[in-house]
N, C-alpha and C positions, 0 to 999 in steps of 0.2 A: 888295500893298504899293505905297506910290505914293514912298516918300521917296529925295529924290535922290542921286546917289551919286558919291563923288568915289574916284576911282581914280589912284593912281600907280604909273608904269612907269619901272623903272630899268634903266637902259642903254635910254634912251628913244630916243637916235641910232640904233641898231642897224637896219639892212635888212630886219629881220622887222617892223618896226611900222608898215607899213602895211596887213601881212593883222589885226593887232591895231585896227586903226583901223575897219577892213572888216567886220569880227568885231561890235566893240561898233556900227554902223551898222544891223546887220543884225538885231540883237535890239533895236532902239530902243525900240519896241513893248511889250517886257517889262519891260527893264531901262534906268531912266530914270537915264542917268553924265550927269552935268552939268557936270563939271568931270574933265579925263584931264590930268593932271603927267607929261610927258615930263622924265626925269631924267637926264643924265650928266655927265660929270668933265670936266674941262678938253682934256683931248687928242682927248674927243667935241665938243667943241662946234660944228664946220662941219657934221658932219655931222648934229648934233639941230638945227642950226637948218635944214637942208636936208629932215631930214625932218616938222622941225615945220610948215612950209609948206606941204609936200602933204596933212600929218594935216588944216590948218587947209581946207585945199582940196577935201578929201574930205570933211568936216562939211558943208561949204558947198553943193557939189555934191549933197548929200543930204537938203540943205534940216532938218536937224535943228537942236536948240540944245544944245550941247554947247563949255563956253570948253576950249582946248588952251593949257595952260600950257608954257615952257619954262622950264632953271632949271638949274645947277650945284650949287642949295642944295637939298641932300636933306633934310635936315630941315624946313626949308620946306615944302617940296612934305607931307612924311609928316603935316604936324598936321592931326589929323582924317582920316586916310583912311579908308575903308570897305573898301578893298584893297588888296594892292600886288602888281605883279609885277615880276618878275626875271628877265632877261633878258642880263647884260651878261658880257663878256670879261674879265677881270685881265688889264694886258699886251696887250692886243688880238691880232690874225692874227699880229703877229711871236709872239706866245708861242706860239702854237699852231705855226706854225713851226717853230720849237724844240723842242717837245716830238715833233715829225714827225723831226727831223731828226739826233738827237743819238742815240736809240735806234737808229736806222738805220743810222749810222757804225760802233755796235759790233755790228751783224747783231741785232739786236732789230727787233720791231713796234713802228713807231710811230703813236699812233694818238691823238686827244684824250679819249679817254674808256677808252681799255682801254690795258692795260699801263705801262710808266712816262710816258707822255705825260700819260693821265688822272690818274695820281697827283699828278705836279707842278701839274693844273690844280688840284683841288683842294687842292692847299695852299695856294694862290696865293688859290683862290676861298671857300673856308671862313672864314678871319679876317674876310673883309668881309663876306659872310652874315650872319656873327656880330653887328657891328657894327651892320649893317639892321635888325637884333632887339631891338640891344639901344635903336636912337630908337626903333623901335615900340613897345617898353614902355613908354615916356617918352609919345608925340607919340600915336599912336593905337591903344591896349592893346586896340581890341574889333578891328582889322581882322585880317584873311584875308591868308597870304603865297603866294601863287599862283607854284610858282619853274620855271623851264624854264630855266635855265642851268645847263650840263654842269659834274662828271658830279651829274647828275637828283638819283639817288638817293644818295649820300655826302653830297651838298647837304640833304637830308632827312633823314637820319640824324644829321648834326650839329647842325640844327635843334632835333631832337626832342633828343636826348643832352644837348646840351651849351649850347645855345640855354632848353631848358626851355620851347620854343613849341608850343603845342600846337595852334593853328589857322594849319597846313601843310600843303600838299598841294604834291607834285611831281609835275613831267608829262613826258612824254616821246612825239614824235614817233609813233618806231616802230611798236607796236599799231595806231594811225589805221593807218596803212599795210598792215599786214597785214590788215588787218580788210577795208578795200578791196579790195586784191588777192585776197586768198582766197577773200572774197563772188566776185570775177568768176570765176575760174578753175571752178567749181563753177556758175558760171552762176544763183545766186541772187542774192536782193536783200537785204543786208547787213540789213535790220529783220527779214527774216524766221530770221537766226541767231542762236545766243549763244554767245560766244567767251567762252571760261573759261581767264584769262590768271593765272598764279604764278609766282613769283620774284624778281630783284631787277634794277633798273634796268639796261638792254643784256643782261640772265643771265635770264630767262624762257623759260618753255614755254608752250604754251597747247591747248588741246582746242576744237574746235567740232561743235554740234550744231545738228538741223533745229528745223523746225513741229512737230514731233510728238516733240519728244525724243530723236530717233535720232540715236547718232555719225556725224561725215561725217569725222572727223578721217583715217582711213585714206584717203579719197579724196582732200581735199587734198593727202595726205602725197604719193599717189601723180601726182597730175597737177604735182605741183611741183618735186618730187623723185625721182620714180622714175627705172626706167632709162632710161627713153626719154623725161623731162622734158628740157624744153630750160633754160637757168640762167636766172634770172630775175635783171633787178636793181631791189631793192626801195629802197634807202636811196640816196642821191646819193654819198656818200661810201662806199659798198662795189660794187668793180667790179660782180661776176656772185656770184649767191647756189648757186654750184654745192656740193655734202654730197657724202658717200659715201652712194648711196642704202639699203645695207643699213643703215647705223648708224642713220638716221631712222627705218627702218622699224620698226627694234627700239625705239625710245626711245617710240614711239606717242605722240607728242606733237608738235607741230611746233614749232620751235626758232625763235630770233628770229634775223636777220641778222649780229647782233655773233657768234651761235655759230661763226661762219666762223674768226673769229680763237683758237679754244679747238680746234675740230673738226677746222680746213682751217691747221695754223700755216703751216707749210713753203709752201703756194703762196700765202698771206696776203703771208706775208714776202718771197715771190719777186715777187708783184705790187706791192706798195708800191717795194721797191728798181728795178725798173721804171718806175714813175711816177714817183719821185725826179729819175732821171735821166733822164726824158722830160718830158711834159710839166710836172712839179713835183708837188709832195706835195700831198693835198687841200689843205692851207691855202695853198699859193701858188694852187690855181686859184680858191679861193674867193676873197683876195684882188684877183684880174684881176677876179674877177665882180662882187665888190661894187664894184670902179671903173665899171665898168660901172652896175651899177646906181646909183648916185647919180647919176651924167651923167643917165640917165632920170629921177631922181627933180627935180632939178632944173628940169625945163621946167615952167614957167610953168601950162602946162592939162593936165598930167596929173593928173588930178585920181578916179583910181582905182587899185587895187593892178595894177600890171602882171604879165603874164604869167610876164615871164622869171625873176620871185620865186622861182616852182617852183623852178627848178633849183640854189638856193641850196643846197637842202638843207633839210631843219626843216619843210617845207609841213604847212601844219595846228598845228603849234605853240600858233598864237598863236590861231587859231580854237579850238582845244580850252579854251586857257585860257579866253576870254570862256565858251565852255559853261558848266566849271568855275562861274564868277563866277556867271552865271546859275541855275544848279541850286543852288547855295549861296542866294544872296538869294532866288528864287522857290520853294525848297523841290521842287525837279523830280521828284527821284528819280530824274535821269538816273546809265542805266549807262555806266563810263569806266575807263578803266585807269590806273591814277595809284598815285603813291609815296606810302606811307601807312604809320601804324603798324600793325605785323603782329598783336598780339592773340591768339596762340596762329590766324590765317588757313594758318598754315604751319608745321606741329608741327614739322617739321625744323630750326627757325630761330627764336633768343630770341623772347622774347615781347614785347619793348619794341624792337625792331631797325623800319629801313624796310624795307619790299619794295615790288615793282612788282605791284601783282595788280589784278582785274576788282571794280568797286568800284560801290554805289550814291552817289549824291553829294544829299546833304540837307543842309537848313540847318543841321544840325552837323556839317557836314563828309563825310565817306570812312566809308562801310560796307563794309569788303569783302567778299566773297565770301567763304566757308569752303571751302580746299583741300584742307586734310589733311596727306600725308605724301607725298613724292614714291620714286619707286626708285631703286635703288641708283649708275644711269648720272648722274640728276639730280643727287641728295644730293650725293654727294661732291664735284662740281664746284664745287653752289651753297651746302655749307657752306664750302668752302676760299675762294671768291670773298666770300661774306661777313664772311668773319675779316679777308680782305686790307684790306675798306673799312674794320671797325673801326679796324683798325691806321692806316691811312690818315688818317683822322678823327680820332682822338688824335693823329698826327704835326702834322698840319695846325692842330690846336688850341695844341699845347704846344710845337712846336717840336723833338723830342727827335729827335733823330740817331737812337738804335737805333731805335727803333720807326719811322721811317723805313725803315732796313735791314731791318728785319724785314719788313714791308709790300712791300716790294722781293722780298724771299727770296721770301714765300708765294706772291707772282704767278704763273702758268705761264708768262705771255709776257714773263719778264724771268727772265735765264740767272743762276742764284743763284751766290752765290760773290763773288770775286773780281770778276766783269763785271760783278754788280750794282753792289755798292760803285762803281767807277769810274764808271757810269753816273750812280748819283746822284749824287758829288760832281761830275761836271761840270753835270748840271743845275741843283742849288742853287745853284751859281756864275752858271750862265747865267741862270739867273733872281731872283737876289738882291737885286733890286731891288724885289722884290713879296714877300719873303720875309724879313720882319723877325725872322717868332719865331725861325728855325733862326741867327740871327747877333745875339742878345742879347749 
């Protein structure tokens, strides 16, 4: 295919967009973007014209031809896209903030993606999803919505549910990451494995096998988690990835990161309260970092993605997505873990729901893998966590106070009763400003 392709990024300011800039540089060669629409809101604007500079710097430096647009006008930027991605904050770092910090007051986990943190994100971030859906229908009905803003997969479920968008794929971090880590630990070379990922965004398992079709899943399990593993830390935002090593062992599956917060609550809980009161909740240190990082992004001849991006948090993000884009328009048949509709992938779990599983990716989108049925340690965890996000995703949509509560109730990491209530209404209050529907 030779025809050129215009791509827009919303929450175009974000700190992640210049591994997105690095991403589409590096597939030039395949995928010819001629036009990238950097897109955000008014309270982004220093910082997209900050990172529009270095994006324009890194074109430059790469000697490719590619114009970088910048723009507040979303719709602008949407007509005619061939893609869009997604990327941005409702509320920025103080919301996230907030949702760290309000659970934590009444001895909950707070956290932006599990527990009542991630729930207020999405409520907060679903209406306007919604809304990117609905100029896409208008402004460019054949493009691909490519979403990596938290949480992933609720962001995809409402898509697909309530959006009625059917060319959506979510992404998420994490997998990249184990996939890495667990290729080395094992001392092979990640193309010579195949990681067989099921479940639902941050709530997956996953098995891996050799060259020759042999399980190594018990070996990872053990060099990573046994008793005499030392804890690993895999995500930027989870201390130490330390399990009970008999539970792993029994589950024969190896668990994603966020399990820490289902499996490990009590020292979950005791480490965040910890960091609260020391150095600050992840979102104050990311905060500090992204001050940081835009003073770097700022100089004049930086003119590549800097190093210290890594420790943002998210690394690979944005390079997955460009794959994504790629294997979509060149028909790759690249294998990728991504949020997609399930299709009976996951007999435990509706047949039109999202999940996170191991996917081919073709120019029609997300093949995934055929799972099956998980046991009885998984099921039950990863049907109750997927009722929570329904619920969640109707609250987020309609605005309704119970199904709120209810959503609240079903959570593990959020103490039903009484504490919930409290919790949320001081939430919706704290964030009521991004939260029209619950205050019609």
């Amino acid at each position: 295919m030779n025809k050129k392709l215009k791509i827009v990024t919303i929450g175009g300011g974000s700190s992640y967009t210049p591994e997105l800039i690095e991403g589409f540089i590096k597939r030039h060669h395949e995928l010819p973007v001629s036009e990238l629409w950097l897109v955000d809101i008014e309270a982004g604007k220093d910082k997209l014209e900050i990172v529009g500079a270095m994006a324009k710097r890194m074109i430059k430096a790469a000697g490719i031809e590619c114009d970088i647009h910048l723009t507040l006008d979303r719709r602008l930027a949407l007509e005619n896209a061939d893609f869009v991605t997604t990327q941005f904050r409702v509320g920025l770092l103080e919301a996230r903030i907030k949702d760290e910090m309000i659970p934590l007051k009444h001895g909950m986990i707070g956290q932006e993606t599990n527990g009542a943190g991630g729930m207020l994100k999405a409520f907060r971030t679903i209406p306007v999803v919604l809304e990117i859906v609905e100029d896409m229908k208008e402004l460019c009905p054949e493009a691909w919505l490519i979403n990596f803003t938290n949480p992933a997969g609720m962001v995809t479920e409402a898509v697909l549910r309530y959006g009625k968008w059917e060319k959506v794929i979510g992404l998420c971090n994490v997998p990249i990451m184990a996939v890495k880590n667990e290729a080395a630990v094992i001392e092979k070379e990640e193309e010579d494995l195949f990681f067989k990922f099921a479940g639902i965004n941050h709530l997956h398992w996953h098995k891996v096998y050799g060259q020759n079709g042999e399980e190594l899943t018990a070996e990872v399990i053990d060099k990573l988690y046994g008793p005499d593993a030392k804890p690993e830390k895999l995500v930027e935002n989870i201390k130490e990835m330390r399990f009970l090593s008999e539970q792993i062992a029994h589950l024969e599956m190896l668990p994603c990161p966020y399990h820490r917060y289902y499996y490990m609550t009590d020292s979950m809980l005791k480490e965040e309260l910890e960091e609260a009161n020391g150095e600050g909740t992840r979102g104050q240190v990311v905060k500090r970092l992204e001050e940081s990082l835009f003073e770097l992004y700022k100089d004049p001849n930086l003119d590549y993605k800097p190093k210290e991006l890594e420790k943002r948090g998210g690394a690979y993000y944005s390079d997955a997505a460009c794959e994504i884009i790629n294997s979509i328009y060149n028909n790759k048949g690249t294998r990728m873990v991504v949020n997609t509709r399930n299709r009976g992938t996951i007999s435990d779990l509706p047949y039109e729901s999202a999940i996170e599983v191991t996917s081919i990716i073709t120019a029609h989108g997300a093949e995934p893998v055929h799972f099956g049925a998980f046991p009885p340690a998984q099921r039950g965890l990863l049907q109750l966590m997927k009722s929570m996000e329904e619920l969640t995703v109707e609250a987020a949509v309609t605005g309704d106070y119970a199904t709120a509560l209810q959503a609240f109730t079903l959570n593990p990491l959020v103490t039903s009763g009484d504490a919930a209530k409290i919790v949320l209404d001081e939430m919706l209050e704290a964030h009521r400003e991004y939260l029209p529907q619950f205050y019609k």
